[in-house]
C-alpha positions as CSV (number, residue, x, y, z in Angstrom):
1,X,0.0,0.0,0.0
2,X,1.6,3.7,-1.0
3,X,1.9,5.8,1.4
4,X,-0.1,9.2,1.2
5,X,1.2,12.3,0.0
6,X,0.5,16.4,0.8
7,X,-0.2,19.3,-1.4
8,X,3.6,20.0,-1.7
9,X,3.8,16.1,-2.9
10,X,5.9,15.5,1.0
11,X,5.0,12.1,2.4
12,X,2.2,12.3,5.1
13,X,4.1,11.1,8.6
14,X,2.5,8.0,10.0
15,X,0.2,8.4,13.1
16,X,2.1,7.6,16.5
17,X,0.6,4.4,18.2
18,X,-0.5,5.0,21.8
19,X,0.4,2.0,24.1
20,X,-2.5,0.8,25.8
21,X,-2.4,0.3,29.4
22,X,-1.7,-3.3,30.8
23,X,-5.2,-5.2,31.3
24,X,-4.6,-7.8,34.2
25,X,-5.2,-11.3,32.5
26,X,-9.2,-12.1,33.7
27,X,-10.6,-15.5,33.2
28,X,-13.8,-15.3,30.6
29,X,-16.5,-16.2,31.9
30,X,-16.9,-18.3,28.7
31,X,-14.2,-20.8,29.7
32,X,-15.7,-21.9,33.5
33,X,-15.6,-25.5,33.6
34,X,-16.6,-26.2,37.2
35,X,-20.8,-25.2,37.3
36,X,-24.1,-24.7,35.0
37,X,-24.0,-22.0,33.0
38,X,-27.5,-20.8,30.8
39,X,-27.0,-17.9,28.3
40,X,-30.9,-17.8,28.7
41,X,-30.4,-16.7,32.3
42,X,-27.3,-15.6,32.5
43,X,-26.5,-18.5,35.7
44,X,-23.5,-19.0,35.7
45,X,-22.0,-16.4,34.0
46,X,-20.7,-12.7,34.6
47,X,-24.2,-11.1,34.4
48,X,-25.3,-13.9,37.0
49,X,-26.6,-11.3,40.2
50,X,-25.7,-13.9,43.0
51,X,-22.2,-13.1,41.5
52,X,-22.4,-10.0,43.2
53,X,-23.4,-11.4,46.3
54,X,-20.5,-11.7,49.3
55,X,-20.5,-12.3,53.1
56,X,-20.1,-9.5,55.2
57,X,-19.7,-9.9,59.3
58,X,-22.6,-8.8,61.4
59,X,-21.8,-5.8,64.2
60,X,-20.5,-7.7,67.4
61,X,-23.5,-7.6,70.0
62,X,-21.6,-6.1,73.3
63,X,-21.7,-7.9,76.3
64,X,-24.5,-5.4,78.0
65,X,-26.5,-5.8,74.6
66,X,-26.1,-9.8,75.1
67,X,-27.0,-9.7,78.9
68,X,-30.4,-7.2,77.9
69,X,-31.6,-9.7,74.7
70,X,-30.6,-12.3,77.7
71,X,-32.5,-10.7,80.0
72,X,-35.7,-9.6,78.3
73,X,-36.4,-11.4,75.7
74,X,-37.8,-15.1,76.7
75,X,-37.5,-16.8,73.4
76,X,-33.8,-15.9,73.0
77,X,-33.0,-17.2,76.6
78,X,-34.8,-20.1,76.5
79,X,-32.9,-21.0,73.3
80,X,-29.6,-20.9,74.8
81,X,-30.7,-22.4,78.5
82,X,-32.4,-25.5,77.1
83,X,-30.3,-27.9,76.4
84,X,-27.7,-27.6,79.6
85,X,-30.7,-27.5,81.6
86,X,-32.7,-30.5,80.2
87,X,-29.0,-32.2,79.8
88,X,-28.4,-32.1,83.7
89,X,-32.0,-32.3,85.2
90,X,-32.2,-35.5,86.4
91,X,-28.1,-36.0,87.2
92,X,-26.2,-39.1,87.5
93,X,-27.2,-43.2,88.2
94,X,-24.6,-45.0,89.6
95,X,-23.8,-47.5,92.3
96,X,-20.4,-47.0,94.9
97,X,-20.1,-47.7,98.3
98,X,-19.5,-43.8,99.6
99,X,-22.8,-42.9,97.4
100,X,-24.2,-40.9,100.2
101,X,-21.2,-39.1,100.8
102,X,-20.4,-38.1,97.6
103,X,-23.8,-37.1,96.9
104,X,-23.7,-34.4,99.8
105,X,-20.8,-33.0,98.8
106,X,-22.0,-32.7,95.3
107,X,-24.9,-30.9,97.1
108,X,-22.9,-29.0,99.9
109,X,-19.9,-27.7,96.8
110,X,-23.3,-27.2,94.1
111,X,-21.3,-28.9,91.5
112,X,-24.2,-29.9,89.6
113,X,-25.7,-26.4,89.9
114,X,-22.2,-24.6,88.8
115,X,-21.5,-27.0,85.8
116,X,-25.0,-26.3,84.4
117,X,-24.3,-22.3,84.9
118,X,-20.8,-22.5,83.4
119,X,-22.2,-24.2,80.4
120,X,-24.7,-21.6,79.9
121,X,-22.6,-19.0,80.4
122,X,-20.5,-20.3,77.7
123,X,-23.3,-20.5,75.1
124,X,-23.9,-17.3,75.8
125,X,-20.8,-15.1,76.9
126,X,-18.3,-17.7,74.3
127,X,-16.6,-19.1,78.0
128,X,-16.5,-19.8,81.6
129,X,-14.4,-21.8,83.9
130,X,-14.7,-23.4,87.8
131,X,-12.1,-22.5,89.7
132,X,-11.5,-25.7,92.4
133,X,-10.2,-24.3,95.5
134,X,-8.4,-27.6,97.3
135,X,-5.8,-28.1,100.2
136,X,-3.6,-30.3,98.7
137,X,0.1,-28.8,100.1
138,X,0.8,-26.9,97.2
139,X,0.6,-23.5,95.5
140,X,-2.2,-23.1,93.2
141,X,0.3,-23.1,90.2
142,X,1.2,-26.5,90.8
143,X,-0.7,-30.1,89.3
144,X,-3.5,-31.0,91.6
145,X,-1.8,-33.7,93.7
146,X,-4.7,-36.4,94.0
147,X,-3.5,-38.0,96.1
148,X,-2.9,-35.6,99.0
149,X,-6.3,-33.7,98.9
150,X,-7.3,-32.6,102.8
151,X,-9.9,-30.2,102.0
152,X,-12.0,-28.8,98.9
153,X,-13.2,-24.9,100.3
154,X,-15.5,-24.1,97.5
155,X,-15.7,-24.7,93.6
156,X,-16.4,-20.9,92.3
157,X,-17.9,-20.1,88.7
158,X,-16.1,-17.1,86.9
159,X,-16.9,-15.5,83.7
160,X,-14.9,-15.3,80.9
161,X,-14.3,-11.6,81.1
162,X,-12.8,-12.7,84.4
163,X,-10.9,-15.6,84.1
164,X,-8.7,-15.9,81.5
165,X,-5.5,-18.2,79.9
166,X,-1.8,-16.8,80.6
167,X,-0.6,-15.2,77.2
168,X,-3.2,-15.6,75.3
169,X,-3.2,-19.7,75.1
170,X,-6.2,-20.8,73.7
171,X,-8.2,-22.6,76.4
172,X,-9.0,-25.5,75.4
173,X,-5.7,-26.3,76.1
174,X,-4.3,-23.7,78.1
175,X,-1.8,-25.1,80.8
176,X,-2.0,-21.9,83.2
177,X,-5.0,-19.6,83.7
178,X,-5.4,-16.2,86.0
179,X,-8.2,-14.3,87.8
180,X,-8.8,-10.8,87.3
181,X,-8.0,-9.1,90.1
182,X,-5.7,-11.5,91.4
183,X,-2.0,-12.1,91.0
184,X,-3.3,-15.9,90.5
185,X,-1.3,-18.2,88.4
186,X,-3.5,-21.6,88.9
187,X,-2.6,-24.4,87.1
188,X,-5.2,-26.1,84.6
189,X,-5.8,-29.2,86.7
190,X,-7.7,-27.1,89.7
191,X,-10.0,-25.7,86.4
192,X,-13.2,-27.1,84.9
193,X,-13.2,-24.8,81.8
194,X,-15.7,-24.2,79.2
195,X,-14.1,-22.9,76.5
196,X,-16.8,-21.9,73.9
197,X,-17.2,-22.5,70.3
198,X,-14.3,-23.6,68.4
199,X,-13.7,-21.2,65.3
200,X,-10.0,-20.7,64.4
201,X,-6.5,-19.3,65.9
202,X,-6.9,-16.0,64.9
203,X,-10.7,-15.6,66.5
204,X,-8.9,-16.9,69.9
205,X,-6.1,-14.7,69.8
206,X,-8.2,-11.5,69.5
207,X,-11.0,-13.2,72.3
208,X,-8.0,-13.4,74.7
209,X,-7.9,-17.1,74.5
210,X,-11.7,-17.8,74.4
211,X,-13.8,-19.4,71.9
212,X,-17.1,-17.8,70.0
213,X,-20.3,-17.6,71.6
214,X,-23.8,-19.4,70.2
215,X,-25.5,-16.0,71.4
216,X,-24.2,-14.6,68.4
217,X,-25.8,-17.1,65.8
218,X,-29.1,-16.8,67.6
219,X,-29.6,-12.9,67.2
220,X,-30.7,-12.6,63.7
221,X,-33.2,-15.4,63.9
222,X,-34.5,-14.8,67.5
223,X,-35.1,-11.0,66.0
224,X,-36.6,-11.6,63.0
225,X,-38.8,-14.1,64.1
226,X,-39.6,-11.0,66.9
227,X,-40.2,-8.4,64.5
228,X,-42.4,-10.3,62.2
229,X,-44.4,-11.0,65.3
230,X,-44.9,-7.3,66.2
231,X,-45.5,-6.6,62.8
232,X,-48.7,-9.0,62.8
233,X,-49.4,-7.7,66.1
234,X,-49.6,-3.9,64.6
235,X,-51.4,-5.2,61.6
236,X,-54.1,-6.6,64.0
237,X,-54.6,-3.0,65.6
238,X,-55.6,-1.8,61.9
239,X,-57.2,-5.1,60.7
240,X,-60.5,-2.9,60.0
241,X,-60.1,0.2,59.5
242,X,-63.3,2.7,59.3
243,X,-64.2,4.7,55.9
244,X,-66.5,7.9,56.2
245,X,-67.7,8.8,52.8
246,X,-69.4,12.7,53.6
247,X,-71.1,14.7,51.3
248,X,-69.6,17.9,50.0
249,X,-66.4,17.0,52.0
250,X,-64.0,19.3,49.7
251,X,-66.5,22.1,50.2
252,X,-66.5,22.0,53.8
253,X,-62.1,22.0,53.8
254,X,-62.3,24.7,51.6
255,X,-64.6,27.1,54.0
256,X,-62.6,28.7,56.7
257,X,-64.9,27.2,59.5
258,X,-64.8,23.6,59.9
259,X,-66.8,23.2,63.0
260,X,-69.5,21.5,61.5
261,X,-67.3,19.2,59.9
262,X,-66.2,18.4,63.7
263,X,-69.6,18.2,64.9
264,X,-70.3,15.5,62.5
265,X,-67.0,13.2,63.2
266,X,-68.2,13.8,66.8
267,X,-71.2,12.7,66.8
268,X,-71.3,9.8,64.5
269,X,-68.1,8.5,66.7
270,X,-70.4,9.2,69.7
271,X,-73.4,7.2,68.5
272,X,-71.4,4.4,67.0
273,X,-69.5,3.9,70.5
274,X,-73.2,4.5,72.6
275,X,-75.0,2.1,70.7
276,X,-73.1,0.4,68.2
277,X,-74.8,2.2,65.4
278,X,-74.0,4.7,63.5
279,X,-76.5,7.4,61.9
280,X,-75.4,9.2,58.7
281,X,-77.0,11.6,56.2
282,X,-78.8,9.9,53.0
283,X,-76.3,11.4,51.2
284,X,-73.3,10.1,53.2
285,X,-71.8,6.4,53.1
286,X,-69.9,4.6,56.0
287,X,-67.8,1.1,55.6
288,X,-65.5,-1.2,57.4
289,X,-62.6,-2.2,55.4
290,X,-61.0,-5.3,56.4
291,X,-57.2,-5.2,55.6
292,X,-55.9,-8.5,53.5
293,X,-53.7,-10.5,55.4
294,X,-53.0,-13.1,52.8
295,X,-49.1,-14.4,53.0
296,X,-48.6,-13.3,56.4
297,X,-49.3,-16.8,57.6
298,X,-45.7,-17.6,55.1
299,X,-43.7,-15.1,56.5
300,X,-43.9,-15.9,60.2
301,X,-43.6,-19.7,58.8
302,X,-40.0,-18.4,57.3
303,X,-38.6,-16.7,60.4
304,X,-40.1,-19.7,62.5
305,X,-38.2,-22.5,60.0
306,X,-34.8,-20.1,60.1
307,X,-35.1,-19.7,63.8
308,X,-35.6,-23.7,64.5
309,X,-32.9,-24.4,62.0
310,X,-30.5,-22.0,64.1
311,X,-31.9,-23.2,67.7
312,X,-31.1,-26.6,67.2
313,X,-34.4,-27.4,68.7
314,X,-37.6,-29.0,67.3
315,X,-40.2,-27.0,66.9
316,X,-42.9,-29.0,69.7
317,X,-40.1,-27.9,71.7
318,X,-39.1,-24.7,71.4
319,X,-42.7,-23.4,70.7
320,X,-44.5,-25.6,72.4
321,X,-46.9,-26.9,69.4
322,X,-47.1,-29.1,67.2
323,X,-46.7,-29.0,63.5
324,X,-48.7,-31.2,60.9
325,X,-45.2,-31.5,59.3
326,X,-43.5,-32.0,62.4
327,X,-44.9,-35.7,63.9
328,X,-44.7,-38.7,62.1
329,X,-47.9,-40.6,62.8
330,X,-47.0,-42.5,66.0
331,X,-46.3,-39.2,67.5
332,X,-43.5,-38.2,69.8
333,X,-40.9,-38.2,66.9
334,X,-39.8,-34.8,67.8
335,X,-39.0,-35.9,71.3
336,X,-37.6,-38.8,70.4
337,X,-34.9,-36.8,68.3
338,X,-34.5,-34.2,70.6
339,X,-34.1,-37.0,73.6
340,X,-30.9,-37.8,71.4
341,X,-29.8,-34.9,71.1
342,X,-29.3,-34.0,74.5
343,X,-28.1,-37.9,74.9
344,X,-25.5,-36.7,72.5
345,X,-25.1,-33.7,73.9
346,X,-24.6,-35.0,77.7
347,X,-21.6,-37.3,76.4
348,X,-19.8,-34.4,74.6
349,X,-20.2,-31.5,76.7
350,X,-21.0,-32.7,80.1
351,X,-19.5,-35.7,80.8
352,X,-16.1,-34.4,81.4
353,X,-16.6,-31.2,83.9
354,X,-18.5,-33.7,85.9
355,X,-16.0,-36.3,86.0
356,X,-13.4,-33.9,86.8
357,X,-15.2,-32.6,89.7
358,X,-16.8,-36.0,90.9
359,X,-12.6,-37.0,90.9
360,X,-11.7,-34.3,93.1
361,X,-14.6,-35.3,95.5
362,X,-13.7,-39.0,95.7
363,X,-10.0,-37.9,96.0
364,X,-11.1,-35.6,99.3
365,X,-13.0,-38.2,100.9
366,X,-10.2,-41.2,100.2
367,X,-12.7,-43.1,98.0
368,X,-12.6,-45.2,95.0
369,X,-13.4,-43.2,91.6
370,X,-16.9,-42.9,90.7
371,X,-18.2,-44.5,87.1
372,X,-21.7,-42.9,86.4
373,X,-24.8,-42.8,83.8
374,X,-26.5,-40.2,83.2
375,X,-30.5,-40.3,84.4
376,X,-32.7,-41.2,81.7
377,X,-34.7,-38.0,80.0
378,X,-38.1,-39.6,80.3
379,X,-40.0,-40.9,83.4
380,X,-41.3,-44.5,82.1
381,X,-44.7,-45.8,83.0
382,X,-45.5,-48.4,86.1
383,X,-46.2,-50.7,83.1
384,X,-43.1,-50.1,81.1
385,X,-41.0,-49.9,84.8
386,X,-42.4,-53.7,85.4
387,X,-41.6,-54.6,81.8
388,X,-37.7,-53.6,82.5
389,X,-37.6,-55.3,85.7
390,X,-38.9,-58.5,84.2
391,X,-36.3,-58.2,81.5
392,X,-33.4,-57.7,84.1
393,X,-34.5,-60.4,86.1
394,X,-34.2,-63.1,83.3
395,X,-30.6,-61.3,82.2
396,X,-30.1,-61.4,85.9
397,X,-31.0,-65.2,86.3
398,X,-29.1,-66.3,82.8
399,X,-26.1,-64.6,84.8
400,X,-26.1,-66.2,88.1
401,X,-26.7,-69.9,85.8
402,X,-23.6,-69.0,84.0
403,X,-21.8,-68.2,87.3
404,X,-20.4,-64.5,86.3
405,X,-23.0,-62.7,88.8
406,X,-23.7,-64.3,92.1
407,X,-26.9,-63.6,94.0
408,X,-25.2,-61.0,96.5
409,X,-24.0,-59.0,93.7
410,X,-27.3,-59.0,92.0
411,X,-28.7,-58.1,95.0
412,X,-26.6,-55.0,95.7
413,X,-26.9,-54.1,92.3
414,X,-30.3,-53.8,91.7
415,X,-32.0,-52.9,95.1
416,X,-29.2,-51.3,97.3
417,X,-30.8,-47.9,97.0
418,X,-33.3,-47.6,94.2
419,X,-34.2,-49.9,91.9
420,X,-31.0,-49.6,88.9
421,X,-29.5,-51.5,86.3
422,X,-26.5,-51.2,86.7
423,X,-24.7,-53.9,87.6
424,X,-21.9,-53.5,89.8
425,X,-19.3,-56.4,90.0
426,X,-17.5,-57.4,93.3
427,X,-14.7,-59.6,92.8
428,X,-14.5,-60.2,96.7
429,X,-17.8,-61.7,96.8
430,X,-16.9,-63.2,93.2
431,X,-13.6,-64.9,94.7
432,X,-15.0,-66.3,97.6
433,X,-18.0,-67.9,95.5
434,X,-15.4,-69.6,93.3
435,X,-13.8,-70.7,96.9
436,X,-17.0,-72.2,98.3
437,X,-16.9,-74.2,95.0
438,X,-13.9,-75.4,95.2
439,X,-14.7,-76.5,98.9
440,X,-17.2,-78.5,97.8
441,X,-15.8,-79.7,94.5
442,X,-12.7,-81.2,97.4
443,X,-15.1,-82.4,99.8
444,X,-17.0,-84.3,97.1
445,X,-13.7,-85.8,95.7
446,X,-12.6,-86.4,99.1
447,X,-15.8,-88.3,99.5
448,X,-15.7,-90.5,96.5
449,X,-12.3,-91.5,96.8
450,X,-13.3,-93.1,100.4
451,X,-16.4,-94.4,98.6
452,X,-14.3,-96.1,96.6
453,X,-11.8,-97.3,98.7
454,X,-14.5,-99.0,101.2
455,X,-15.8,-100.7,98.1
456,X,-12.3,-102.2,96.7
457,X,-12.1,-103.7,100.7
């Protein structure tokens, strides 16, 4: 191609070429391999609107705001005391000799009362811990020594904002711990902790060692579910709503005086409240609108479905009703589950606070460790009671015909206190009925033998 020339025939100078600026490299949304994509829709794709969608954090309730929602609102407390409460109601079945005694001291140091607390508090504040005050000869920043424990003073429940691991350990397996308040430095063994939710390093670091609180993933749900509430409760207040249709209204705005306009409001509003009638001119009209409701029945059934799914709970018990969704057609379904999960719950959370104080306890009074159960959730029936008897009885007969139980050890087993099924095994009773047997087992050799012998002279 020639090159263009000017009036005076001089060659026209080529046009400079601007350097664009550098484009980062972007992946086309064209070549995305890993989802469904519709050019119909635009899923998928870069005009897809849930691409614009990200997760932003919710503002950090304070610990006043917590202890207010806490306080005040029922639904929001009863979601977070629930499950320790029903977890711990009905305690501990087991069998040991010093039952009594432990049992008082479990009463007289509120162990069961403290450990049900501290695992509230840690649902809701993100952390707790027991501090165990115990004689045992050493400084408090020392291991519990076991086996030299002369007193227990009192087992005292802090707060998190109180109580708190040395350098910022996370506590879950912090080795040292501190008071506020106190120049403290107690060792982890004299501390039944609750530590809170587990989340990550960095979440620990900046809670000073403590973990996240289930508070904080109740709040949105416990408030919509609140505010849709109040909203049908205002909608109720203007369900029907009173329409006045007056004659020559626009002429009566438009005249300076509108006492007669006043006179008429008052008294049609007087008759209707006298004598629930209302008396208008010919030329006048008077209605009562009733406001349409329809769909608000879905939206409180959303913020009820987001708050159960958040709770944890079923909904019978949370809410305390039924749903035609909810129960299978035997009924108690719900329960059931719920039964397992605070079963579940009881062996994760619980079990370990309350073996570590029920060690301390046996320690103090010189007694052997204690190996519980915990209490079944539901009270069974006379009927089903005699039902389980009758079925420990024949487990308890196959037993003693076997020779692995005797009838002493059945005995203290099942009816030393109440009635239990545990079965607890003594070996010194055990030893001395394989003893008796071997006394007789001799004695009837022994007898034989002279049988025998009289026989062959």
């Amino acid at each position: 191609m020639q090159r263009q020339r000017n009036a005076k025939g001089q060659f026209i100078a080529k046009p400079k070429r601007i350097a664009k600026p550098y484009a980062p490299y972007v992946t086309q949304s064209h070549t995305r391999m890993d989802g469904f994509m519709s050019a119909l829709t635009s899923v998928g794709t870069s005009r897809d609107i849930g691409t614009s969608v990200s997760y932003t954090s919710e503002r950090t309730l304070s610990k006043s705001e917590i202890d207010c929602l806490y306080e005040e609102n029922a639904l929001f407390a009863k979601c977070i005391d629930k499950l320790p409460s029903d977890g711990l109601r009905k305690w501990l079945d087991y069998n040991h000799d010093d039952k009594e005694a432990i049992d008082k001291r479990v009463k007289e140091l509120k162990l069961k009362s403290l450990i049900k607390r501290g695992k509230i508090k840690e649902r809701k504040d993100g952390g707790a811990a027991i501090f165990m005050d115990v004689d045992d000869g050493q400084e408090a920043e020392m291991p519990l020594n076991l086996d030299n424990v002369k007193k227990i003073y009192s087992f005292e429940l802090f707060d998190c904002d109180y109580v708190y691991p040395l350098l910022g350990d996370d506590a879950r397996i912090a080795e040292y711990f501190t008071i506020s308040g106190s120049a403290l430095k107690i060792h982890r063994s004299r501390m039944i902790v609750f530590p809170g939710i587990e989340v990550s390093e960095s979440h620990v670091i900046n809670n000073r060692g403590w973990g996240a609180r289930y508070s904080a993933r109740l709040y949105k749900p416990v408030e919509a579910y609140t505010l849709t509430h109040q909203s049908v409760t205002g909608l109720a207040q203007t369900l029907v709503i009173d329409v006045w249709g007056i004659n020559e209204l626009n002429d009566m705005i438009d005249d300076d005086d509108d006492q007669p306009l006043k006179e008429r409001f008052t008294a049609n509003l007087a008759g209707q409240s006298l004598v629930n009638a209302v008396v208008i001119d010919s030329q006048d009209s008077y209605e009562k609108l009733v406001t349409n409701v329809t769909g608000v029945a879905e939206l409180e059934n959303s913020a009820e479905r987001w708050l159960i799914a958040a709770s944890g709970y079923p909904h019978t018990t949370l809410l305390g009703e039924g749903t035609s969704a909810g129960l299978s057609g035997e009924g108690g379904s719900e329960n059931r589950e719920y039964n397992e999960t605070v079963q579940a719950w009881q062996e994760d959370e619980a079990r370990e606070p309350i073996e570590q104080g029920l060690e301390v306890i046996t320690a103090e009074l010189d007694s052997e460790t204690v190996s519980f159960q915990f209490e079944p959730l539901e009270v069974p029936t006379q009927l089903e009671m005699a039902e389980v008897h009758l079925k420990q009885a024949q487990a308890d007969q196959k037993y003693f015909e076997m020779g692995v139980l005797s009838a002493q050890e059945i005995r203290n087993s099942r009816f030393k206190d109440e009635y239990s099924t545990q079965t607890e095994l003594d070996d010194t009773e055990f030893n001395a009925m394989l003893e008796t047997e071997r006394e007789l087992d001799n004695a009837f050799n022994t007898q034989t033998e002279k049988q025998e012998s009289q026989e062959e002279a």
